[in-house]
MARDREN-775804 format. One record per residue (C-alpha): residue in three letters; z, y, x. Coordinates in nm, 2 decimals. Example, Ala and Ser with C-alpha at 12.3 -4.5 7.8 and 13.67 -1.06 7.14 Angstrom:
# MARDREN-775804
{rec "Ala",{0.78,-0.45,1.23}},
{rec "Ser",{0.71,-0.11,1.37}},
# end
This chain:
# MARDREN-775804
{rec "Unk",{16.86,12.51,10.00}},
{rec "Unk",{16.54,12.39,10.02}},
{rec "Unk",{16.45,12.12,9.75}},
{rec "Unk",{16.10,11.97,9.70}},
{rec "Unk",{16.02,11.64,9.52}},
{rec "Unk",{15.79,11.37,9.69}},
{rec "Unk",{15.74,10.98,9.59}},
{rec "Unk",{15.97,10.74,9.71}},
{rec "Unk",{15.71,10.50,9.77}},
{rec "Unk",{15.34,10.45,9.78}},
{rec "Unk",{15.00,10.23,9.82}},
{rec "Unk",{14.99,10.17,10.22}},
{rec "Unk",{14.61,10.37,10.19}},
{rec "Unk",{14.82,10.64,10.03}},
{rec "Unk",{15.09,10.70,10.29}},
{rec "Unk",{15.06,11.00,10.51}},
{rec "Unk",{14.85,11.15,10.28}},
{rec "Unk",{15.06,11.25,9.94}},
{rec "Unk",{15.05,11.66,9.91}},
{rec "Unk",{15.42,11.68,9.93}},
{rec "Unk",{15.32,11.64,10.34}},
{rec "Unk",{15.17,12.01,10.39}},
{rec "Unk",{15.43,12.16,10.22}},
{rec "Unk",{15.69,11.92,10.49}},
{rec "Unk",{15.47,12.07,10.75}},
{rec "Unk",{15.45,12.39,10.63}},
{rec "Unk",{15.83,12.41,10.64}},
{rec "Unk",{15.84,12.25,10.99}},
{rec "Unk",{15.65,12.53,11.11}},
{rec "Unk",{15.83,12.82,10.95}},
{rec "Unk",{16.18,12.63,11.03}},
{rec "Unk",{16.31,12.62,10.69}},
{rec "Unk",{16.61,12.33,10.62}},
{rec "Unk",{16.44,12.15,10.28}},
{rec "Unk",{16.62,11.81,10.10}},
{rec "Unk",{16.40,11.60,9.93}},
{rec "Unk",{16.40,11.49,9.54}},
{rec "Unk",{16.25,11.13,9.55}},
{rec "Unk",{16.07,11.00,9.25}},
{rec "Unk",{15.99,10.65,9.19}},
{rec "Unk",{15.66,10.60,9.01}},
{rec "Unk",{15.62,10.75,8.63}},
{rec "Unk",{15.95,10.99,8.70}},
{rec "Unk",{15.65,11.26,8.74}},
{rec "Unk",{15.55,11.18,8.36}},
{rec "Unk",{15.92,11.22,8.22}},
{rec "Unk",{15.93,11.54,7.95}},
{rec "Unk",{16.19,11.69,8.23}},
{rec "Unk",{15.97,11.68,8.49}},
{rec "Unk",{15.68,11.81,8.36}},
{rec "Unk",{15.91,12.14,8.23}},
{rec "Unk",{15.85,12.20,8.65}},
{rec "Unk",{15.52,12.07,8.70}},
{rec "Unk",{15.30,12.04,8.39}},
{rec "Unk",{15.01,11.78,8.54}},
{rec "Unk",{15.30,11.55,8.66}},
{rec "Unk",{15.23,11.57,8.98}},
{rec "Unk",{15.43,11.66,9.36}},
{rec "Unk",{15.53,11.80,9.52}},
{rec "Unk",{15.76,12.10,9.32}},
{rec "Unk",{15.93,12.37,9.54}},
{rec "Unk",{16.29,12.48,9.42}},
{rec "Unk",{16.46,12.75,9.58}},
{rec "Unk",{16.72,12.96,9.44}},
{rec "Unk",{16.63,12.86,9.07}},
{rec "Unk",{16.28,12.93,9.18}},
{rec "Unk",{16.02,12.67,9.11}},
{rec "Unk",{15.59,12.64,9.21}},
{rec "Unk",{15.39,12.38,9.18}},
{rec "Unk",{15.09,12.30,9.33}},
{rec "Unk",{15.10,12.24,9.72}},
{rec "Unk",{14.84,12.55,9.77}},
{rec "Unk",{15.08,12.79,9.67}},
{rec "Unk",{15.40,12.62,9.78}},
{rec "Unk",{15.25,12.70,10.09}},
{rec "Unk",{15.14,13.00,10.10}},
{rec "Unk",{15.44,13.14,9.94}},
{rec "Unk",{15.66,12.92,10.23}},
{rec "Unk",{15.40,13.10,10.54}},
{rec "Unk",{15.54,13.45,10.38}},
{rec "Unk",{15.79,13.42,10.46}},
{rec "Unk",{15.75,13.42,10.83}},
{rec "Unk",{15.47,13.52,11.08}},
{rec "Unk",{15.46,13.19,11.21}},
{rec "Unk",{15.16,13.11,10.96}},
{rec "Unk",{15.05,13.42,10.84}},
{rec "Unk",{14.97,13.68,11.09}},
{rec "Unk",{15.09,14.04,11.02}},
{rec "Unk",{14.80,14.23,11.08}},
{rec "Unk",{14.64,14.28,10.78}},
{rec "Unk",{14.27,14.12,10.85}},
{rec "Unk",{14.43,13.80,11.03}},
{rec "Unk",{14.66,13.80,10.73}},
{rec "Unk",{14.32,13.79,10.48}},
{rec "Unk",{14.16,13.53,10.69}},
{rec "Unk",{14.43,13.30,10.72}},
{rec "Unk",{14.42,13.33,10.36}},
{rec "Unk",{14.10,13.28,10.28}},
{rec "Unk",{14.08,12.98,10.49}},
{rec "Unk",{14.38,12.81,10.27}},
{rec "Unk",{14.18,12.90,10.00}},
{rec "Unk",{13.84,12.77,10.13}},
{rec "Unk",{14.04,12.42,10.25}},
{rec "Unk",{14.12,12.36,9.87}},
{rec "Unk",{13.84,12.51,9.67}},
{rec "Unk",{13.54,12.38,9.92}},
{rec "Unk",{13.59,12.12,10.13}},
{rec "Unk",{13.88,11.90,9.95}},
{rec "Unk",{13.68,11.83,9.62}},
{rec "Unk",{13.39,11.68,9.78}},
{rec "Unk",{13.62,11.50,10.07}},
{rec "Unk",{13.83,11.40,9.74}},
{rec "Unk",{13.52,11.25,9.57}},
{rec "Unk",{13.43,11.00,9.82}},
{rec "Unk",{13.79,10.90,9.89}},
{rec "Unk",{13.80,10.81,9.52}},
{rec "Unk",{13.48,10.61,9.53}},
{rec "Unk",{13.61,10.44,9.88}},
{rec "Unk",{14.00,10.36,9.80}},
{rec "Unk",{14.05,10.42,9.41}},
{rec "Unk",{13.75,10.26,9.26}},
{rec "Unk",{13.58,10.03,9.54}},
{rec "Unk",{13.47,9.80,9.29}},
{rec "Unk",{13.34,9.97,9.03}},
{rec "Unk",{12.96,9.99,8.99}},
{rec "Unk",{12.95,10.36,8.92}},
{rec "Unk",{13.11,10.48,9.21}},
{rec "Unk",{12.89,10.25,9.43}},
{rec "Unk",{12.64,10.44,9.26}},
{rec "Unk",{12.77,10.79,9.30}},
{rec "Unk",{12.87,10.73,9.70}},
{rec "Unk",{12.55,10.82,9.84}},
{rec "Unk",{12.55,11.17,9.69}},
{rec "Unk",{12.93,11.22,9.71}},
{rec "Unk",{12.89,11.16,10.10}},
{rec "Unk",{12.58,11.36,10.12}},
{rec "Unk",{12.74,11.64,9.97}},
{rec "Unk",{13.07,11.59,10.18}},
{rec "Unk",{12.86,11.58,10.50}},
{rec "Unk",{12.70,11.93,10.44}},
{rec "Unk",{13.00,12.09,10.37}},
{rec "Unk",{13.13,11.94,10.66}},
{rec "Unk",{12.84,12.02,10.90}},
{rec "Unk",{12.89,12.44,10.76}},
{rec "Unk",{13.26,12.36,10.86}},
{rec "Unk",{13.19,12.27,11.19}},
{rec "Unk",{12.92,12.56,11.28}},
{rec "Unk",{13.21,12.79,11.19}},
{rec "Unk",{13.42,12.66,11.42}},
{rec "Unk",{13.23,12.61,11.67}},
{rec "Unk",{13.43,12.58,12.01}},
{rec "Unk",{13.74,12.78,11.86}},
{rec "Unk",{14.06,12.62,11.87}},
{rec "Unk",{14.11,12.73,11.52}},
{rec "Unk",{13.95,12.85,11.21}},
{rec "Unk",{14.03,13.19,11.33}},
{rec "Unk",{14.06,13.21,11.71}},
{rec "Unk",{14.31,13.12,11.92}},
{rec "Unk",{14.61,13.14,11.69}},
{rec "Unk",{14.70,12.86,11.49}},
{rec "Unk",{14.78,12.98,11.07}},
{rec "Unk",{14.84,12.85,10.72}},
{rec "Unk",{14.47,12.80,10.64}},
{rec "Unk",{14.45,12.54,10.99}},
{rec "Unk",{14.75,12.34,10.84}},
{rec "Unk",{14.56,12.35,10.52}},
{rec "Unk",{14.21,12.23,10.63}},
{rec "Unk",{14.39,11.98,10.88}},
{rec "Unk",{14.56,11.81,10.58}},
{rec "Unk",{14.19,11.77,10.35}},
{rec "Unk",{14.04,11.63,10.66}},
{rec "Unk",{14.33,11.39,10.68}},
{rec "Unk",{14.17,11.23,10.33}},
{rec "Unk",{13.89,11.03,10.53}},
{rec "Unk",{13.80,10.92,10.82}},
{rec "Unk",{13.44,10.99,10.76}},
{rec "Unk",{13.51,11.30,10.71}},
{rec "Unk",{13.72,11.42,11.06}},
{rec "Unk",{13.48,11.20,11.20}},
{rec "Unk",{13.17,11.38,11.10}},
{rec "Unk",{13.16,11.60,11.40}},
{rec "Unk",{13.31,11.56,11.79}},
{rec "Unk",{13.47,11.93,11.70}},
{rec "Unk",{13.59,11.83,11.36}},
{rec "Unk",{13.77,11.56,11.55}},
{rec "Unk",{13.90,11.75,11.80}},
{rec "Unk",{14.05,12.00,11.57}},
{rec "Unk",{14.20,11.75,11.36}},
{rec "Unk",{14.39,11.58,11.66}},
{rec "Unk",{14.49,11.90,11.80}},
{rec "Unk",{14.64,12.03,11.45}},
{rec "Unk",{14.83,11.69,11.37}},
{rec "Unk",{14.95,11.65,11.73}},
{rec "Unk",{15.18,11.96,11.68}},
{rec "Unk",{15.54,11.92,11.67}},
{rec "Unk",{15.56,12.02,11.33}},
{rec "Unk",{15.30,11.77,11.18}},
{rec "Unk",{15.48,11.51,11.35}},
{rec "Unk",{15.83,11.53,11.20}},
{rec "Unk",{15.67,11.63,10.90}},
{rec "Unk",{15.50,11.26,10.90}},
{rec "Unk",{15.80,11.05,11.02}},
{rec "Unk",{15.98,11.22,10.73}},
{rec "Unk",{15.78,11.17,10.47}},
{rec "Unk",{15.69,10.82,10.61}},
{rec "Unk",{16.08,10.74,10.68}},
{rec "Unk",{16.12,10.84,10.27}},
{rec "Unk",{15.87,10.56,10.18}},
{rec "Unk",{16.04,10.31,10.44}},
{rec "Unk",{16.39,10.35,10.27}},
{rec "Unk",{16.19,10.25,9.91}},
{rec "Unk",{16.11,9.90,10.08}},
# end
């Protein structure tokens, strides 16, 4: 079985958006049975957990004494296993890939950045100062997002893959960002209204209920 740890409980701004949710979805997708290892806050810190995740962070992905961190590669190593997220032509393949790949390294950092100035440190005089250019530079990685996918369903056609259900979950960070364009917005509603997305959600949001 299955096991991957999430928090039992979070900040209302932070539900919905822990990264233990695209590894959920991820699983959803493929159809792979998971339990969940809940954490109450500073578990993650404890010398044991960080023998499976150094930063102290979720989610971690346990499978037959096998263990990953970080959500990237929890799911890409999940969409292997199937051709439900990963096509098996070689090029789709590559492109699905890349797009995972360009979802983490280009446009969650800058999304990231304003989220922190917005929600972490609201109050704080230098990330009023730093907003400006954090959203500046979000908006034009956002704008070369949108040109590329023009009036596609997806980032690589017609066919829905792993570097969609990435992308979709770094939009998810702001609503400034999957805002920023009519096509953006339309992309993120028609990834997150998938089946899969859905009962990923109401599971990780029915963990946090059970905390209360």
């Amino acid at each position: 079985m299955i096991t991957i740890s999430a928090f039992d409980d979070v900040p209302d701004f932070a539900k919905g958006l822990v990264r233990d949710l695209r590894v959920r979805w991820a699983l959803e997708e493929v159809g792979l049975p998971y339990q969940v290892r809940l954490l109450q806050q500073g578990e993650q810190k404890k010398p044991e957990y960080c023998a499976l995740q150094p930063f102290g962070q979720v989610p971690v992905f346990e499978q037959n004494g096998q263990v990953l961190f970080e959500s990237g590669a929890i799911v890409l190593h999940i969409a292997e296993q199937s051709d439900v997220l990963l096509p098996k032509e070689p090029a789709a393949r590559a492109r699905a890939v890349q797009w995972l790949i360009a979802a983490l390294n280009s446009v969650e950092p800058p999304i990231w950045d304003v989220f922190l100035v917005d929600f972490i440190f609201p109050n704080e005089q230098w990330a009023k100062l730093r907003r400006p250019g954090a959203v500046e530079f979000m908006n034009a990685r956002l704008d070369a997002l949108a040109t590329r996918l023009g009036d596609q369903p997806y980032l690589d056609g017609e066919r829905f893959t792993a570097g969609d259900l990435m992308m979709a979950s770094v939009l998810s960070f702001h609503a400034d960002a999957r805002k920023r364009a009519p096509r953006l917005a339309a992309y993120f509603e028609r990834c997150t209204a998938r089946p899969a997305y859905i009962r990923a959600l109401n599971a990780q949001l029915g963990d946090f209920r059970q905390a209360v």
